[in-house]
DSSP file (Angstrom, degrees, kcal/mol; ACC not computed):
  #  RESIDUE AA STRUCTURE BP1 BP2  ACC     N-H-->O    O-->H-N    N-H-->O    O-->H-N    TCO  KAPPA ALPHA  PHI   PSI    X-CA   Y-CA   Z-CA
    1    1 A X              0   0    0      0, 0.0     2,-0.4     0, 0.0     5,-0.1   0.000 360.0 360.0 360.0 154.4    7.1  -15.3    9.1
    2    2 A X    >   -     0   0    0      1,-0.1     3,-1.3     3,-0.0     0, 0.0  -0.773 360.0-109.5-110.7 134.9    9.4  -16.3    6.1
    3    3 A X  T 3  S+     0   0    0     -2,-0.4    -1,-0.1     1,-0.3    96,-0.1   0.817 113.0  55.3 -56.7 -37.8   10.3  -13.7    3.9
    4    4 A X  T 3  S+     0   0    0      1,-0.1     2,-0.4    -3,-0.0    -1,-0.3   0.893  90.7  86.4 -32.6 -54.3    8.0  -15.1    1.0
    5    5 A X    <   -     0   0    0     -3,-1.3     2,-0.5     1,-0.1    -1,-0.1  -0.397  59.2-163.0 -66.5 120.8    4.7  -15.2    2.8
    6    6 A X        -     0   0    0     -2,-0.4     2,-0.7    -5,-0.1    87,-0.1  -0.827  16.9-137.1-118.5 159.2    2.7  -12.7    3.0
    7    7 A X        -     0   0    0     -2,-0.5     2,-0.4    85,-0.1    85,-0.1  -0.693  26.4-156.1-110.8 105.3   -0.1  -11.8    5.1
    8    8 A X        +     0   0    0     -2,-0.7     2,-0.1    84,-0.0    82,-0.0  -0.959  60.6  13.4-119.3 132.0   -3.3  -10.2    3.3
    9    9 A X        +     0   0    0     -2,-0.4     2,-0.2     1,-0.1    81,-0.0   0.862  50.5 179.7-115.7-168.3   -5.3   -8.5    4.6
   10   10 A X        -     0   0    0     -2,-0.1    31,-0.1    31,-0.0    79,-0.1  -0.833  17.7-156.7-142.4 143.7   -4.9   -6.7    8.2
   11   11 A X        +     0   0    0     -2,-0.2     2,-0.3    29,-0.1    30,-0.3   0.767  55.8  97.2-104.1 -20.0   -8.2   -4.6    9.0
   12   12 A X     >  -     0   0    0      1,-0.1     4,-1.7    28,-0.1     3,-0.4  -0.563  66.1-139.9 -91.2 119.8   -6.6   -2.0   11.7
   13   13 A X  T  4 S+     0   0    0     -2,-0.3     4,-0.3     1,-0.2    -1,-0.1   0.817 105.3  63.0  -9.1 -50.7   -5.3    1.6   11.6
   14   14 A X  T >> S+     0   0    0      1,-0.2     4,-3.4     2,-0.2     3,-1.3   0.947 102.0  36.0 -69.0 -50.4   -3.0    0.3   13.7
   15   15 A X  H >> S+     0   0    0     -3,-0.4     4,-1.3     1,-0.3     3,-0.6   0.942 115.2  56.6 -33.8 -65.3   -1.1   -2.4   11.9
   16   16 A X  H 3< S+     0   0    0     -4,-1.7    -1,-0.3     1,-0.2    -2,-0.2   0.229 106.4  56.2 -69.8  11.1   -1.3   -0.3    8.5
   17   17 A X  H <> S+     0   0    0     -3,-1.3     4,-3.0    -4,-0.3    -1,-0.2   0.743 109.8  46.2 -53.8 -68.7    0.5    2.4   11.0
   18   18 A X  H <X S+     0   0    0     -4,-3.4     4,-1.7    -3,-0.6    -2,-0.2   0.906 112.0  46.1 -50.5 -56.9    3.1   -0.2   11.6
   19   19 A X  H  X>S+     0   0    0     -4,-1.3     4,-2.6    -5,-0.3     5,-1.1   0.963 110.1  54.8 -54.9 -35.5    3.7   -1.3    8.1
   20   20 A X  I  >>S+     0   0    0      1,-0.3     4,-3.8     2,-0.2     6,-0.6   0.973 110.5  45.6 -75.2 -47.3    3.9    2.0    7.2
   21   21 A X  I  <5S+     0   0    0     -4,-3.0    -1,-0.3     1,-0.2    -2,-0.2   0.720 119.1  37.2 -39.6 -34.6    6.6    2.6    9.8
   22   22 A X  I  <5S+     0   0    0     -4,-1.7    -1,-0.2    -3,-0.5    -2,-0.2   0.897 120.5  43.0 -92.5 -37.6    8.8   -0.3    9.2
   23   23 A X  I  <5S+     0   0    0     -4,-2.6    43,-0.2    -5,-0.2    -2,-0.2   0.815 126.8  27.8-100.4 -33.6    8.6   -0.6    5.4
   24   24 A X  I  <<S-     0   0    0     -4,-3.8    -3,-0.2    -5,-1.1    31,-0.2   0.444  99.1-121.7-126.7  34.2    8.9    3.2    4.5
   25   25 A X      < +     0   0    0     -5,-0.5    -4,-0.2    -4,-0.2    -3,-0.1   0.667  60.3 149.7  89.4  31.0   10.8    4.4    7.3
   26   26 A X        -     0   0    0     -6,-0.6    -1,-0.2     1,-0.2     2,-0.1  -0.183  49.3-103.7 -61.3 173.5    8.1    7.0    8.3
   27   27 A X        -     0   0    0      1,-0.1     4,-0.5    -3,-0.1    -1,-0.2  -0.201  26.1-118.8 -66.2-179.0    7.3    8.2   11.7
   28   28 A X  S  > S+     0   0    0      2,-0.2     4,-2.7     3,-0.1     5,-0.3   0.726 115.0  45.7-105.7 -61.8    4.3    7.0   13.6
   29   29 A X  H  > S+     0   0    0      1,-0.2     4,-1.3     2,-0.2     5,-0.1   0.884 110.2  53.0  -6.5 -73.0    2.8   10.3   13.8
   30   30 A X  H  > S+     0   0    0      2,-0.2     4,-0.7     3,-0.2    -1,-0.2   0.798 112.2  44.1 -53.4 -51.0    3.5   10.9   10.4
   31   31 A X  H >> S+     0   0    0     -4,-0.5     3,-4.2    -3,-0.3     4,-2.7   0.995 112.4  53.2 -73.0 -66.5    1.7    7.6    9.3
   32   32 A X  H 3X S+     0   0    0     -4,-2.7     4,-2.3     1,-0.3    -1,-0.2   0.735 106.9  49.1 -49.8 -24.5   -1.4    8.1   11.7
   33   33 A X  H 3< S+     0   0    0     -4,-1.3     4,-0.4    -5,-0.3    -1,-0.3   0.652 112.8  51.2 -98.6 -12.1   -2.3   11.6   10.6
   34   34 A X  H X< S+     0   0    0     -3,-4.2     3,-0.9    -4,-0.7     4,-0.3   0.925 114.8  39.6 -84.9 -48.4   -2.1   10.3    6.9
   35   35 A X  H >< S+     0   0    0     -4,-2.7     3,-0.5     1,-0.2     7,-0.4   0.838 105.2  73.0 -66.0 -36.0   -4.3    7.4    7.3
   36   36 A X  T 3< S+     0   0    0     -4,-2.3    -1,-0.2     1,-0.2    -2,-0.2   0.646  98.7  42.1 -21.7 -45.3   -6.7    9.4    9.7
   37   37 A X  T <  S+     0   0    0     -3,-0.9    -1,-0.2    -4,-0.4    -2,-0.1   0.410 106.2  80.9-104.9  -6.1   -8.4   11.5    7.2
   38   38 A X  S <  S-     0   0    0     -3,-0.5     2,-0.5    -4,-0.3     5,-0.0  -0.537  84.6-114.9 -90.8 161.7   -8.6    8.4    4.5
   39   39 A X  S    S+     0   0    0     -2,-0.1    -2,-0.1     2,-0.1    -3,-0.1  -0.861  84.6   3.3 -94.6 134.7  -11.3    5.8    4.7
   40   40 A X  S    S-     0   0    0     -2,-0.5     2,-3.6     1,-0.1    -2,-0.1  -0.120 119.6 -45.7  89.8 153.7   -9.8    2.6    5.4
   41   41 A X  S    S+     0   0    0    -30,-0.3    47,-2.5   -31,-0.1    48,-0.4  -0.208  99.9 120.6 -68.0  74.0   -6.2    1.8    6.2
   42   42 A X  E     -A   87   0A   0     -2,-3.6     2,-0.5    -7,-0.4    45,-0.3  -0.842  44.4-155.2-123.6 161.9   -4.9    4.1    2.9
   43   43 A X  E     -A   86   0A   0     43,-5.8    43,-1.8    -2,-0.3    -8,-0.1  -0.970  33.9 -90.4-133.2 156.1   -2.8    6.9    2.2
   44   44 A X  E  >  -A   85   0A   0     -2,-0.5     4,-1.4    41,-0.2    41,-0.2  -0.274  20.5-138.3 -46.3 124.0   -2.7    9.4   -0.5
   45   45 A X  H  > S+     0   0    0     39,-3.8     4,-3.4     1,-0.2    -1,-0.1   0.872 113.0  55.9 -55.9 -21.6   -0.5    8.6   -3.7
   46   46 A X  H  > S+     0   0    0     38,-0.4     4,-1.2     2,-0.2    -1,-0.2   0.949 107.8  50.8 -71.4 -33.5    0.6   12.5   -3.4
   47   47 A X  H >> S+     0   0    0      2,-0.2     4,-3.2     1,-0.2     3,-1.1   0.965 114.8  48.2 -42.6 -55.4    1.7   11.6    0.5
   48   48 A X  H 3X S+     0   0    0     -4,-1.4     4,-1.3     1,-0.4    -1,-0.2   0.847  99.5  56.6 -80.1 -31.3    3.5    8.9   -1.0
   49   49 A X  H 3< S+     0   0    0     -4,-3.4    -1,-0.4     2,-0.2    -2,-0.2   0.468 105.7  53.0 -43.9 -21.5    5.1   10.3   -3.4
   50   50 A X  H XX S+     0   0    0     -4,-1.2     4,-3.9    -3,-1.1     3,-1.5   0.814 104.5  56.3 -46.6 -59.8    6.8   12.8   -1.1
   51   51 A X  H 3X S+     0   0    0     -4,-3.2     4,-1.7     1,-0.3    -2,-0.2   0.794 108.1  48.0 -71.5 -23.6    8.0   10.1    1.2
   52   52 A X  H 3X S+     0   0    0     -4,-1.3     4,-0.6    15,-0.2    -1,-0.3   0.630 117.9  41.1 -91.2  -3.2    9.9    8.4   -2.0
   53   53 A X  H <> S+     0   0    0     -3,-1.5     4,-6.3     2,-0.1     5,-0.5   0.779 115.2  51.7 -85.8 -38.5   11.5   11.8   -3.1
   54   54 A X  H  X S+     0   0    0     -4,-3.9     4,-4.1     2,-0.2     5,-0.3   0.947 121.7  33.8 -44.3 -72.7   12.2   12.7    1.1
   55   55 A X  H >X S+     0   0    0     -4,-1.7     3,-1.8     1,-0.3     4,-0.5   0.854 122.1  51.2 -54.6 -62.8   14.2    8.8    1.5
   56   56 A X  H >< S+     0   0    0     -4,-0.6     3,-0.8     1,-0.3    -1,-0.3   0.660 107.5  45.7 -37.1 -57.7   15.4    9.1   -2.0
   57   57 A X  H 3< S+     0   0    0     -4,-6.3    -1,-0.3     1,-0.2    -2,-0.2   0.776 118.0  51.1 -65.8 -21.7   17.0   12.6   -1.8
   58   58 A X  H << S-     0   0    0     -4,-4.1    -1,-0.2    -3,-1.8    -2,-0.2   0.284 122.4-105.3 -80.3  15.9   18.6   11.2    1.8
   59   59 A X    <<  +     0   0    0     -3,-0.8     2,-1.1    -4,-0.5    -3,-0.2   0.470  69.9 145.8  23.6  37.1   19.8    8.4    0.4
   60   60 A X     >  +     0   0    0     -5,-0.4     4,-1.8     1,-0.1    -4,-0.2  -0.636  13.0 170.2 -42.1  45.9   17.5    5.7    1.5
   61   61 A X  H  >  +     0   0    0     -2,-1.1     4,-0.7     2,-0.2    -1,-0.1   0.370  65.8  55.0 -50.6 -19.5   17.3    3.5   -0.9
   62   62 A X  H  > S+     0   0    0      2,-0.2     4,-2.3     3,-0.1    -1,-0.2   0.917 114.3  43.6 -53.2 -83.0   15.5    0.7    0.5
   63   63 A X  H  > S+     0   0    0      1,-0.2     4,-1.7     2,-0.2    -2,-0.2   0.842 116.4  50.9 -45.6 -35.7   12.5    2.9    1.6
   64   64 A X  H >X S+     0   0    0     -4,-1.8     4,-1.4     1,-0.2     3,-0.8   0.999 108.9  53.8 -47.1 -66.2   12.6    4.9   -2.1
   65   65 A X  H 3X S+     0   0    0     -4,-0.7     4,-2.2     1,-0.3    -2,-0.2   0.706 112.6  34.9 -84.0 -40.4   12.6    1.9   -3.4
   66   66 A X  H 3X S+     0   0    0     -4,-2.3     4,-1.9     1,-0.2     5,-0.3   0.822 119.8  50.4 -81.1 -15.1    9.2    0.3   -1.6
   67   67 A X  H <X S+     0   0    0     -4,-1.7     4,-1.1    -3,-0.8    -2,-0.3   0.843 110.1  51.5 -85.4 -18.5    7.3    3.9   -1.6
   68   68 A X  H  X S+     0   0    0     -4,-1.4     4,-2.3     1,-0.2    -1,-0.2   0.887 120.7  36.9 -93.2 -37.0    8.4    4.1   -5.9
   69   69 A X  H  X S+     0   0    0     -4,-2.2     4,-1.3     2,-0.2    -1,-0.2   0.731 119.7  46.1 -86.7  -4.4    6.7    0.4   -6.1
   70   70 A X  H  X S+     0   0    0     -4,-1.9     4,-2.9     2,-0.2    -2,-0.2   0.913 116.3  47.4 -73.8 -43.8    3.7    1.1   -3.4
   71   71 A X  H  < S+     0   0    0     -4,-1.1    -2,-0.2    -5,-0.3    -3,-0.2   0.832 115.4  44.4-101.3 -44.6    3.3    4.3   -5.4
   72   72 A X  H >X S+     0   0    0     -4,-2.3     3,-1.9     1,-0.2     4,-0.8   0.991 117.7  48.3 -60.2 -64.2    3.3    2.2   -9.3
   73   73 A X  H >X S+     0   0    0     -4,-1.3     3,-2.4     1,-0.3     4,-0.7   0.929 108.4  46.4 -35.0 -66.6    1.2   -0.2   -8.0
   74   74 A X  H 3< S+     0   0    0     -4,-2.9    -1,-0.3     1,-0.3     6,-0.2   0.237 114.1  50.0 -79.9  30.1   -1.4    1.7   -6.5
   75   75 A X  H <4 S+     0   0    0     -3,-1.9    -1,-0.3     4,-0.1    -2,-0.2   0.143 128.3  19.5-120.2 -20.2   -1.6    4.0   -9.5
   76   76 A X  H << S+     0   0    0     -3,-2.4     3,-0.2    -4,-0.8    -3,-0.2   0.720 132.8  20.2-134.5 -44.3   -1.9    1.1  -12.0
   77   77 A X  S  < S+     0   0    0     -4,-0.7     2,-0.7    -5,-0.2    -3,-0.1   0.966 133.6  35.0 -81.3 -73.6   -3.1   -2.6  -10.5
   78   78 A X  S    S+     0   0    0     -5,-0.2     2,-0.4     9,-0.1     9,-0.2  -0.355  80.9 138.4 -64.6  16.0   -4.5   -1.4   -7.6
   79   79 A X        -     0   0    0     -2,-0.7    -4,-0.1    -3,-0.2     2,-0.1  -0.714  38.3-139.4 -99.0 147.9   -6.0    1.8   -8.3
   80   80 A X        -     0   0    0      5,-0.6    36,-0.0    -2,-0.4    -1,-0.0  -0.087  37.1-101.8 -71.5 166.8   -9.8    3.0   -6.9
   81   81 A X  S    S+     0   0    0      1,-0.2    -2,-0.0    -2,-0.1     0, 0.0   0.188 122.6  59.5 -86.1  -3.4  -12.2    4.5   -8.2
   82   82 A X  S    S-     0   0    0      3,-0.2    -1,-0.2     0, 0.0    -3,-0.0   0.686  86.6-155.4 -99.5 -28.2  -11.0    8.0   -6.2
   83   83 A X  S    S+     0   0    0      2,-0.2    -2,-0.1     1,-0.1     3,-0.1   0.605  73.6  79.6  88.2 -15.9   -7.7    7.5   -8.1
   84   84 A X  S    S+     0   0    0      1,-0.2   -39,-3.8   -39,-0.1   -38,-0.4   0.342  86.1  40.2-139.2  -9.6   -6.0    9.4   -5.6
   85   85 A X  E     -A   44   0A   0    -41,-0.2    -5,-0.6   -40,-0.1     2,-0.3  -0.993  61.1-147.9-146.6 155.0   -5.3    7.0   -2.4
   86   86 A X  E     -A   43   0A   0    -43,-1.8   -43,-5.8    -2,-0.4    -7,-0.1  -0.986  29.4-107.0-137.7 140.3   -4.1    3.0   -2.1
   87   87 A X  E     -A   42   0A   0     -2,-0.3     4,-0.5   -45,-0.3     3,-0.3   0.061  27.3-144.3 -27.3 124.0   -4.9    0.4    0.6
   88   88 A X  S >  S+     0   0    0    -47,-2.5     3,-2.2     1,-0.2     4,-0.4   0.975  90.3  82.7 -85.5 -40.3   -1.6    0.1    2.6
   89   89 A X  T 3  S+     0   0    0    -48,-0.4     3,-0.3     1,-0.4    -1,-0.2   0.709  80.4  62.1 -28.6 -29.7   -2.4   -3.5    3.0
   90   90 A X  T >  S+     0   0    0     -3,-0.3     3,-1.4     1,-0.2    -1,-0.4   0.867  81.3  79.1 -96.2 -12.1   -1.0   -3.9   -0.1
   91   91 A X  G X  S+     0   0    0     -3,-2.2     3,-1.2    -4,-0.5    -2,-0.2   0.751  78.5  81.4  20.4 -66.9    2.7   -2.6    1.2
   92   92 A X  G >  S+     0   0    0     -4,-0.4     3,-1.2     1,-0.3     4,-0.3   0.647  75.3  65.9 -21.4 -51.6    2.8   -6.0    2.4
   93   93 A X  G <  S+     0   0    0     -3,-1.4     3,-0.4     1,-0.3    -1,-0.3   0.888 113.4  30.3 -62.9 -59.8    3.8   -7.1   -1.2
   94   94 A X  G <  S+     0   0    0     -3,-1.2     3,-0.4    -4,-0.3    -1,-0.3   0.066  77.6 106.8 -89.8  20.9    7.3   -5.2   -0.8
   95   95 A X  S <  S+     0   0    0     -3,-1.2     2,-0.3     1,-0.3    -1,-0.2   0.523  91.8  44.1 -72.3 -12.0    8.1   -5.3    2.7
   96   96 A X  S >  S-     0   0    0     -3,-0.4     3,-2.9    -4,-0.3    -1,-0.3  -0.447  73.4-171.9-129.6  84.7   10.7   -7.9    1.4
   97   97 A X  T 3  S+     0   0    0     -3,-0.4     3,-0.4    -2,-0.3     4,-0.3   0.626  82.2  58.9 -66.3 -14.3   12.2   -6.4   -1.5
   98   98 A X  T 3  S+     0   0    0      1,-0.2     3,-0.4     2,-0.1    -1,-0.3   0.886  94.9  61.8 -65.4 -34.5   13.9   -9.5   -2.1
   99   99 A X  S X  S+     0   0    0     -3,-2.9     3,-0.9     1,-0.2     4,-0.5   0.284  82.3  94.0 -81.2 -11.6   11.0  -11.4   -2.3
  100  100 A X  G >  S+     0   0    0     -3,-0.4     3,-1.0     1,-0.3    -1,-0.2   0.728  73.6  53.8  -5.4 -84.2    9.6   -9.6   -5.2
  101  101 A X  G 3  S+     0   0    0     -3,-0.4    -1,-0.3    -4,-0.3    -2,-0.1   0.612 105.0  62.8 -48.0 -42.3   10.3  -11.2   -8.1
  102  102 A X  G <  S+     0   0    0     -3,-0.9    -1,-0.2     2,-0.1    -2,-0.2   0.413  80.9  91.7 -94.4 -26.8    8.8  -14.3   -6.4
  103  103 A X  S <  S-     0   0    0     -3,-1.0     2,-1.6    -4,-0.5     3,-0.2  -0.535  73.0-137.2 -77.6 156.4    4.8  -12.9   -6.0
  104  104 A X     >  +     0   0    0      1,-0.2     4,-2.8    -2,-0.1     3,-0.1  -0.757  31.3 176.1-109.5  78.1    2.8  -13.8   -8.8
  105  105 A X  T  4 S+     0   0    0     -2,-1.6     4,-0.5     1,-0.2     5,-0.5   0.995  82.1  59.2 -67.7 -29.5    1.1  -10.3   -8.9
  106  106 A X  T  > S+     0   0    0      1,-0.2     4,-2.6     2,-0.2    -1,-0.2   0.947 106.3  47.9 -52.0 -34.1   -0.9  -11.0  -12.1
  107  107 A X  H  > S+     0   0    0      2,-0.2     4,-1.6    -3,-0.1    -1,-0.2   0.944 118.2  50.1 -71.4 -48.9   -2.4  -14.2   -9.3
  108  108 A X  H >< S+     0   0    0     -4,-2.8     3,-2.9     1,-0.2     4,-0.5   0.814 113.3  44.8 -73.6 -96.1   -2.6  -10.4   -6.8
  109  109 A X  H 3> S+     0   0    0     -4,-0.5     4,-3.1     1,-0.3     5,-0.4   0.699 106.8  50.3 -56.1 -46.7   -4.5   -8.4   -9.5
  110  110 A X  H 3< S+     0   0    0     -4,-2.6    -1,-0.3    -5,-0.5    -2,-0.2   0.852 111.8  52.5 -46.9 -21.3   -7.1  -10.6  -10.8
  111  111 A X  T XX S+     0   0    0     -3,-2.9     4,-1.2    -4,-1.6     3,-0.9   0.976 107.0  51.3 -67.5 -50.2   -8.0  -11.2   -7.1
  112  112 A X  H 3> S+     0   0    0     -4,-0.5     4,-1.5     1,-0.3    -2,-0.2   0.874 111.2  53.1 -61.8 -47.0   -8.2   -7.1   -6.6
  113  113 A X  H 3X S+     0   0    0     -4,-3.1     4,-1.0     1,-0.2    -1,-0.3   0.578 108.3  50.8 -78.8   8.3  -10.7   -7.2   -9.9
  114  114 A X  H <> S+     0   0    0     -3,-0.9     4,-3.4    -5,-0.4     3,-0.3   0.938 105.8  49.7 -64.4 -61.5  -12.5   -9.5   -8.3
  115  115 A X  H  X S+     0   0    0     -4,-1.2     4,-2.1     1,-0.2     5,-0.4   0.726 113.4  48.2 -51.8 -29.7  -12.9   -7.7   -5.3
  116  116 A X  H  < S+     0   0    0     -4,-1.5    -1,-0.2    -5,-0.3    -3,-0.1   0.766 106.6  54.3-111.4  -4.8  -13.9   -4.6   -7.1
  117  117 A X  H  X S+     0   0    0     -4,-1.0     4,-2.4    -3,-0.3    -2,-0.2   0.679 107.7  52.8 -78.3 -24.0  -16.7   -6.2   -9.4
  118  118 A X  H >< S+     0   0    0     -4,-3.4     3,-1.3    -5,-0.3     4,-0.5   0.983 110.7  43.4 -64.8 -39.3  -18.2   -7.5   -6.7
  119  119 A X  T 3< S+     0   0    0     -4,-2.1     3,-0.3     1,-0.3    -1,-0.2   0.791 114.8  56.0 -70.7 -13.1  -18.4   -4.0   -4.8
  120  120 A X  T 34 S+     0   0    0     -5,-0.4    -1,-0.3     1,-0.2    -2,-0.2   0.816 105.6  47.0 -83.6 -22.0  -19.4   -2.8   -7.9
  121  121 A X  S << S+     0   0    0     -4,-2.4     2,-0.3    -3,-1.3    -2,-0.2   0.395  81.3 117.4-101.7  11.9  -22.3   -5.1   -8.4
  122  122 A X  S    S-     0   0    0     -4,-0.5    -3,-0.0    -3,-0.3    -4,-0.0  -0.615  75.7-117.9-100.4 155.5  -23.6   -4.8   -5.4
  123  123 A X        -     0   0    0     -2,-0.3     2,-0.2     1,-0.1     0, 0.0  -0.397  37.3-166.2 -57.2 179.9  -27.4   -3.2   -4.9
  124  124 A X        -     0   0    0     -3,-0.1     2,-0.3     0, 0.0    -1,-0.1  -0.811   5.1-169.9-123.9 143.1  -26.2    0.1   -2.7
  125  125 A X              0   0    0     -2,-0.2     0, 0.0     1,-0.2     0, 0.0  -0.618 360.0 360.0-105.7 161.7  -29.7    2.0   -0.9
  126  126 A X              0   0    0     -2,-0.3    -1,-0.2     0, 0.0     0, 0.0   0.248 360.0 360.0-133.7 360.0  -28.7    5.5    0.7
């Protein structure tokens, strides 16, 4: 894949396992037990925020660097209605930190409010 494209969505634990391993230099361990207890491939912003202070204070600057923009994002474009966890599927967006500059996120958030009037406007029966 060429570092511009990126590939939305992925549905599997496993994958968002993967990302999370390659793009913020976690364990696989470490990743599965975060994402376990969430619904959906997500992890806790508090999680994540640990992992950008861990790489940071180690001097890991790449991985700081994606966990400080996972961590913005999913606190401000991307935030749920829990507040408290983001979709790793959106990770994707900085797994080529070069490539940044180059996403049209405003194109990326209007999609996400899309996504989330419709789940909002839909009947739900319990």
């Amino acid at each position: 894949m060429a570092p511009g494209n990126i590939q939305l969505p992925f549905t599997s634990k496993d994958d968002a396992n993967q990302l999370l391993v390659t793009a913020l230099g976690v364990s696989y361990v470490d990743a599965m037990t975060e994402t376990e207890g969430i619904r959906g491939p997500s992890v806790r912003l508090s999680w994540l925020r640990n992992v950008y202070e861990n790489h940071l204070h180690q001097g890991h600057l790449e991985y700081a660097t994606r966990a400080y923009l996972f961590h913005l994002v999913g606190c401000t474009i991307f935030a749920d209605k829990s507040a408290t966890a983001v979709r790793v599927v959106y990770l994707e967006l900085f797994r080529v930190l070069a490539s940044v500059g180059q996403i049209a996120l405003g194109a990326v958030a209007l999609a996400y409010l899309y996504e989330q009037l419709n789940e909002a406007s839909l009947h739900q029966t319990h």
